[in-house]
C-alpha positions as CSV (number, residue, x, y, z in Angstrom):
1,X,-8.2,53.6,86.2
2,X,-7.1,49.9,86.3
3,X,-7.9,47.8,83.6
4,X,-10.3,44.9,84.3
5,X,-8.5,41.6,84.9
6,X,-8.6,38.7,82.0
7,X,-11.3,36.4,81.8
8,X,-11.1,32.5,80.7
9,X,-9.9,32.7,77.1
10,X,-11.0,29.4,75.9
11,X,-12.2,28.4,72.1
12,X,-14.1,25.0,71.6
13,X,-14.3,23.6,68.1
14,X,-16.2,19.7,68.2
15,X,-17.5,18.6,65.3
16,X,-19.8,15.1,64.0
17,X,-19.4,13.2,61.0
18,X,-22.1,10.3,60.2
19,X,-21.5,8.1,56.7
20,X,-24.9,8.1,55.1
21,X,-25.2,6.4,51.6
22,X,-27.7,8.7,49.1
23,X,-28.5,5.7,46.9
24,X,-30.8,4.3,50.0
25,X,-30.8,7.2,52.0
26,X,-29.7,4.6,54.9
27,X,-27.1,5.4,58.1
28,X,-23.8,3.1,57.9
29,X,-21.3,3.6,61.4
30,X,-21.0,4.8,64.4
31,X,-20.7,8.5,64.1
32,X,-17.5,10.4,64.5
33,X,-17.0,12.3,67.4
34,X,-14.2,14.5,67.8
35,X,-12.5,18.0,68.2
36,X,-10.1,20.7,69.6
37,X,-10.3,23.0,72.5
38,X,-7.7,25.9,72.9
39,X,-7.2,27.4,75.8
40,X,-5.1,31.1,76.1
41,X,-4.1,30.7,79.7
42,X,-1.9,33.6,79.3
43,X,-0.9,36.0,77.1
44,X,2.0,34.3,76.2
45,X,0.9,30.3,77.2
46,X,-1.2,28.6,74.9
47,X,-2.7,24.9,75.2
48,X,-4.1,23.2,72.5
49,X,-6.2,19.5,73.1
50,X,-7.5,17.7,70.3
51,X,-9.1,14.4,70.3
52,X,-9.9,11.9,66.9
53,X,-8.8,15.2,65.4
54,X,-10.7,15.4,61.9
55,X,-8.2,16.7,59.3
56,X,-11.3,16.8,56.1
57,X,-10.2,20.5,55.7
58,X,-6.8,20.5,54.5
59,X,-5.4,21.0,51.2
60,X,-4.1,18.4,48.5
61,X,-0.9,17.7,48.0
62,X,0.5,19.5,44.8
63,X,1.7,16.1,42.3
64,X,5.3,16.4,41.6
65,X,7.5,14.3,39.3
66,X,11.1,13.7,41.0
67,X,14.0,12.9,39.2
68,X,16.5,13.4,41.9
69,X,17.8,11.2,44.0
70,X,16.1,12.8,47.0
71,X,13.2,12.4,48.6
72,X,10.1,15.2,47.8
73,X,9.2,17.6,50.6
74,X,5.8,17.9,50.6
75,X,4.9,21.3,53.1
76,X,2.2,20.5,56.0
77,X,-1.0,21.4,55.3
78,X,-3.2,20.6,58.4
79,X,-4.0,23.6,60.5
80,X,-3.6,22.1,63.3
81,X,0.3,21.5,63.2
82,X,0.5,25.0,61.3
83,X,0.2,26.6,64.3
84,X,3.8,27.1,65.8
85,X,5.3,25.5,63.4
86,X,8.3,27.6,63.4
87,X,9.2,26.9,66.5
88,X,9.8,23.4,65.7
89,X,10.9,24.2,62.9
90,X,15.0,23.1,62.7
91,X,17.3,22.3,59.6
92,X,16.7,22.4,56.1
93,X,14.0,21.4,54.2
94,X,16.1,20.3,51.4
95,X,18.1,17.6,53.0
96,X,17.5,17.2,56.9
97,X,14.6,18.3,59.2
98,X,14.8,16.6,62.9
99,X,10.9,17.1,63.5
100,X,8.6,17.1,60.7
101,X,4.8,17.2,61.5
102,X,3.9,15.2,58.3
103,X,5.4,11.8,59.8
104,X,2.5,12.0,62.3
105,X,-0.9,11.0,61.2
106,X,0.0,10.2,57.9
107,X,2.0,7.1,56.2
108,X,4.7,7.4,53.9
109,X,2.2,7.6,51.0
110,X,0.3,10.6,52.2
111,X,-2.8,8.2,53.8
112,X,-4.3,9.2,56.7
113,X,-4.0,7.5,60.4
114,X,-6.8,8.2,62.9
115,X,-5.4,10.4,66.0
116,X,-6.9,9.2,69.1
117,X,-5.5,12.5,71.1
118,X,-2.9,15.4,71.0
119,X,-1.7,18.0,73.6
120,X,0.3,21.0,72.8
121,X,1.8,23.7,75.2
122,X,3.7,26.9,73.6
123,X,5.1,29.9,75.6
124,X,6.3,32.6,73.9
125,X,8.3,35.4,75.4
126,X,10.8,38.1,74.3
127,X,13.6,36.1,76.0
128,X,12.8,32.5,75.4
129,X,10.4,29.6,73.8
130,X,9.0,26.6,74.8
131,X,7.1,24.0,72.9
132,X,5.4,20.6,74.0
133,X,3.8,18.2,71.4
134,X,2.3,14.7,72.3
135,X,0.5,13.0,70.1
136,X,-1.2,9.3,70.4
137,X,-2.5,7.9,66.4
138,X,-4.4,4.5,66.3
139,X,-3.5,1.0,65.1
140,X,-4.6,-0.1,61.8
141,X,-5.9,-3.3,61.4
142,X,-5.5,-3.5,57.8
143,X,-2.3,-2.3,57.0
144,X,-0.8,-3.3,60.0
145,X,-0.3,-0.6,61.2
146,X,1.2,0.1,65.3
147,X,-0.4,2.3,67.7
148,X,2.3,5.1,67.7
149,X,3.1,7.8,70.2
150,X,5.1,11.2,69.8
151,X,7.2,13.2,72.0
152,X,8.6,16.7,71.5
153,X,10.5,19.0,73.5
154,X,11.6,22.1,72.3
155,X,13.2,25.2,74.2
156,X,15.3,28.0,73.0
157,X,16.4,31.5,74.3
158,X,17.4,34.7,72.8
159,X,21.0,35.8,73.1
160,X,21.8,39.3,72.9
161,X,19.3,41.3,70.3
162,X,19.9,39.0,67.6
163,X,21.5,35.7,68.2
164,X,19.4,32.3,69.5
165,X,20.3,28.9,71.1
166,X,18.2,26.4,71.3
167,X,17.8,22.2,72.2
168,X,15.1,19.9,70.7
169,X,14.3,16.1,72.0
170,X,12.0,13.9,69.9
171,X,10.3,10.7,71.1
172,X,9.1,7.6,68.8
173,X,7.1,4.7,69.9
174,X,6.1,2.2,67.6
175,X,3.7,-0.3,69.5
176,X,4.1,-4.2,69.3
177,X,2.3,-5.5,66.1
178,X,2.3,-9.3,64.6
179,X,5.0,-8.5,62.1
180,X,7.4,-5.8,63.8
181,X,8.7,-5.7,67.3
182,X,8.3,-2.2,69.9
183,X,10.8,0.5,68.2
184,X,11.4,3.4,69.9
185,X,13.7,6.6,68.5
186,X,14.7,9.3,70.3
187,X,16.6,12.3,68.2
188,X,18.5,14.7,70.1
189,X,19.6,18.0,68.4
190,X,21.5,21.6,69.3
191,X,20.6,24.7,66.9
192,X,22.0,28.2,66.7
193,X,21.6,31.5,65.2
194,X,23.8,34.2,65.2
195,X,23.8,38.0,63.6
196,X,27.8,38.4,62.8
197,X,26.9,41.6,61.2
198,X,24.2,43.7,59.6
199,X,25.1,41.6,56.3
200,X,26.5,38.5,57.3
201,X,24.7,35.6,59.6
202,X,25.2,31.9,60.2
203,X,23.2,29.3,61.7
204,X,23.9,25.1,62.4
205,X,22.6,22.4,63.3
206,X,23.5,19.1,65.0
207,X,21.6,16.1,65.7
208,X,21.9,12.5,66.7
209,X,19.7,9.7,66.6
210,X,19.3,6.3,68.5
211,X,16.9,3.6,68.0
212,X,15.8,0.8,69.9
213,X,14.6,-2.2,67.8
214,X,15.7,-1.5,64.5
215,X,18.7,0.1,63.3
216,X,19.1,4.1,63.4
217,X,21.8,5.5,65.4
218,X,23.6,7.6,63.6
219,X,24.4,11.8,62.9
220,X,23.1,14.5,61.4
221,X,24.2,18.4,61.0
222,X,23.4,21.3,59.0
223,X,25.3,24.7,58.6
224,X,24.5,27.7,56.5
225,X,26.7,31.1,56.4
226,X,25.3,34.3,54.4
227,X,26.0,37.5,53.1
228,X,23.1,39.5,52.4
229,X,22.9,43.0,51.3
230,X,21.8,45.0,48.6
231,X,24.1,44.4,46.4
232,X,23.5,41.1,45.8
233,X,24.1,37.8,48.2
234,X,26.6,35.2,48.9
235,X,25.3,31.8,50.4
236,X,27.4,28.4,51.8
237,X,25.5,25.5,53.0
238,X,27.1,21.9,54.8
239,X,24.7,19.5,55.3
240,X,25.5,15.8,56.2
241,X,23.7,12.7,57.0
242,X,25.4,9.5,58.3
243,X,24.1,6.2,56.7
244,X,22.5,5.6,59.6
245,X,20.8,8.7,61.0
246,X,16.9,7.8,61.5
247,X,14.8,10.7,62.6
248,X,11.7,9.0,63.2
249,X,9.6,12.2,63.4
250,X,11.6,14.4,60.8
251,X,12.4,14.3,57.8
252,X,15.5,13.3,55.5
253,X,16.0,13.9,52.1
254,X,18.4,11.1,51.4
255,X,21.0,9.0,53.9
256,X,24.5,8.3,53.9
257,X,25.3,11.8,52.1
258,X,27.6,15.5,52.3
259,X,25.9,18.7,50.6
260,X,28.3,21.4,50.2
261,X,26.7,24.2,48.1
262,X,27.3,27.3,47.4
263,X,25.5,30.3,46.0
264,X,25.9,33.7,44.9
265,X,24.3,36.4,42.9
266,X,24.6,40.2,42.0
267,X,21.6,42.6,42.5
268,X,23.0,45.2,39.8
269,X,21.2,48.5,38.8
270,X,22.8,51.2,37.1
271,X,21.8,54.2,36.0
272,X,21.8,53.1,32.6
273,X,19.0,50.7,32.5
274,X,15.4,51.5,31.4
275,X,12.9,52.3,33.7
276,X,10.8,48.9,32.9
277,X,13.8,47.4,34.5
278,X,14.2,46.8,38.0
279,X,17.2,45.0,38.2
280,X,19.8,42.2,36.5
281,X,20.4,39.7,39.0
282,X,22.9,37.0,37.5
283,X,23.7,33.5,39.5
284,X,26.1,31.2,39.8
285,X,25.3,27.8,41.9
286,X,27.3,25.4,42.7
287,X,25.7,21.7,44.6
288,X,28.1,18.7,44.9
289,X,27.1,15.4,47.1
290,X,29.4,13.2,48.3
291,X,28.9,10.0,50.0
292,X,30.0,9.5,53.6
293,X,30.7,6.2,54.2
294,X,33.2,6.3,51.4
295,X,33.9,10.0,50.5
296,X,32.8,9.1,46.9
297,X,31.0,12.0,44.3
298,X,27.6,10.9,43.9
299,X,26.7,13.9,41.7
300,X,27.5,17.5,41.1
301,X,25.4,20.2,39.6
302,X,25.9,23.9,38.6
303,X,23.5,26.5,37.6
304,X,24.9,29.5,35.7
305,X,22.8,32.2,34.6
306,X,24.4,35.5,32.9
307,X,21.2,36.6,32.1
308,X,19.0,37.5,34.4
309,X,16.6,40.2,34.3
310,X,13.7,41.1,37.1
311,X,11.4,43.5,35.7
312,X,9.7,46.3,37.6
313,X,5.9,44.0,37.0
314,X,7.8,41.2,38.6
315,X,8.2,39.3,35.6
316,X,12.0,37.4,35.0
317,X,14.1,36.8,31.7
318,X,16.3,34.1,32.0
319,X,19.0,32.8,30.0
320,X,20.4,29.6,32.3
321,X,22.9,27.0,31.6
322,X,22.6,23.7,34.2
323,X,25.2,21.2,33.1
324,X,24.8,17.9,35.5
325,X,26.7,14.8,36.7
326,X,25.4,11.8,38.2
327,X,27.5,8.9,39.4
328,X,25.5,5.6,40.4
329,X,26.5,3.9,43.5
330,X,25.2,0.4,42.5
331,X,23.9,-1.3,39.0
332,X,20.9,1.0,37.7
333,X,18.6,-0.7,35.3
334,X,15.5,1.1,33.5
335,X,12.2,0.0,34.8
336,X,11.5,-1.8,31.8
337,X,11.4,-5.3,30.3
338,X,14.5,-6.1,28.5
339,X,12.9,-7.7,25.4
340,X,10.3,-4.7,25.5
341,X,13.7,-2.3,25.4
342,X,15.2,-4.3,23.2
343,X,12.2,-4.2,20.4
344,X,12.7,0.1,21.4
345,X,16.0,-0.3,20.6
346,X,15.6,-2.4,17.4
347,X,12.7,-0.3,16.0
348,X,15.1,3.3,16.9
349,X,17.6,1.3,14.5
350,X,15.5,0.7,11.8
């Protein structure tokens, strides 16, 4: 007996907002009218349409203090650019990520910019994926901000059982305002990921961007080689940035900048050890950034821990020492008044 054949799989989700003040119970605004409509056309194609998409849902950020010299990634948190995600997903989240939902809808404080509409097409399959994103956010009167439109192309195919290639293109237009001219970036980037061996992997990156309108053409690339087994793991990363590389819809953790890092730690358990004990896992990390224009340090860290004990309740005992080294590129002054630092100074004396 043949199964019946598929009927329309389509999910509608609208919703209406309408301000009303409870002091005087009276109606301020137009409503909001908006929503999202997904449509399975297959079982491995799936379009998603959203328009003045409503994002009241999604979590707060988590407040961080950052004392590095890079910027903070903050993970997306809207459902709407959850789904999929790791198919658009490229890079490192440390230091460079050529597509990076957060820079659409949002400014670079976290504030939110009305999306007029959006379109997304994935298909999935054993051999090969494709992703579409366009999305069209509104101008902002207030804090001048352009209507803004974004592109993204992404297609990768398996190779073999356990090794991928893949391409991603990435379209910026910033509209014409009455303090900044029409900029448009596009970032092209190649990624790979290839099983060497049941222990050993490696993946890379590279990506360029060009800018029309503003400066931003300039190189990026990532590369990351692993040993993983059960015995403990060995990890290299290369990441570098040119002073100019401007991914207008991803994300960079600082410009002008070489990573080269490498990690390692033992997953040791001998007979010996009590049974509250799951393992001793002791590190050794190693991060040193150089600059590229000039090939200068800019800091180095390591992080050294002999002790390091994973109990079987998943709690950790940790004995670490991080020794660090910063070297300014330019004059650094503390964001304080001198006379006010000088009275700190003069009072710490007395």
């Amino acid at each position: 007996m043949m199964p019946p054949p598929p009927r329309l799989n389509i999910r509608l989700q609208p919703y209406l907002l309408q301000d009303v003040r409870a002091t005087s119970a009276v109606v301020t605004g137009a409503p909001q009218v908006g929503g999202e409509v997904k449509w399975a056309i297959t079982p491995n194609d799936v379009l998603d349409l959203t328009v003045n998409t409503d994002f009241a849902q999604a979590d707060v950020d988590r407040q961080v203090i950052n004392l590095t010299r890079f910027s903070v990634f903050f993970p997306e948190r809207r459902q709407f650019f959850l789904e999929n995600a790791s198919l658009f997903s490229l890079g490192t989240d440390n230091y460079i990520q050529p597509f990076f939902s957060r820079r659409i809808g949002l400014d670079a404080f976290g504030n939110p910019i009305p999306i007029d509409a959006g379109a997304r097409y994935v298909r999935r399959t054993t051999s090969e994926n494709i992703g579409l994103l366009f999305i069209q956010t509104r101008a902002g009167d207030r804090r001048n901000l352009p209507q803004s439109r974004f592109a993204v192309a992404r297609f990768s195919c398996n190779l073999g059982e356990e090794n991928r290639l893949g391409a991603m293109l990435n379209l910026r237009q910033d509209a014409l305002t009455s303090t900044t001219p029409t900029v448009t970036n596009i970032v092209t980037s190649l990624d790979g990921f290839w099983r060497i061996s049941p222990s050993w992997s490696y993946q890379a990156m590279v990506s360029n961007s060009q800018t029309r309108g503003a400066s931003g053409n300039g190189f990026g690339a990532y590369s990351f080689l692993a040993w993983n087994d059960n015995a403990g793991y060995i990890g290299l990363v290369n990441a570098i940035v040119s002073p100019d590389y401007n991914a207008g819809t991803g994300f960079v953790g600082r410009q002008n900048v070489a990573v080269t890092s490498l990690g390692m730690y033992l997953n040791f358990r001998p007979d010996w050890k009590p049974s509250f004990i799951r393992a001793f896992e002791p590190d050794l990390f190693i991060n040193l950034f150089h600059g590229v224009s000039d090939g200068k340090l800019q800091e180095a860290n390591i992080q050294f821990s002999p002790i390091y004990i994973t109990f079987q309740n998943g709690a950790n005992l940790v004995f670490s020492i991080q020794p660090n080294w910063q070297f300014p590129t330019e004059r650094f002054t503390p964001n304080c008044r001198r006379e006010r630092c000088r009275r700190r100074l003069h009072l710490h004396a007395i």
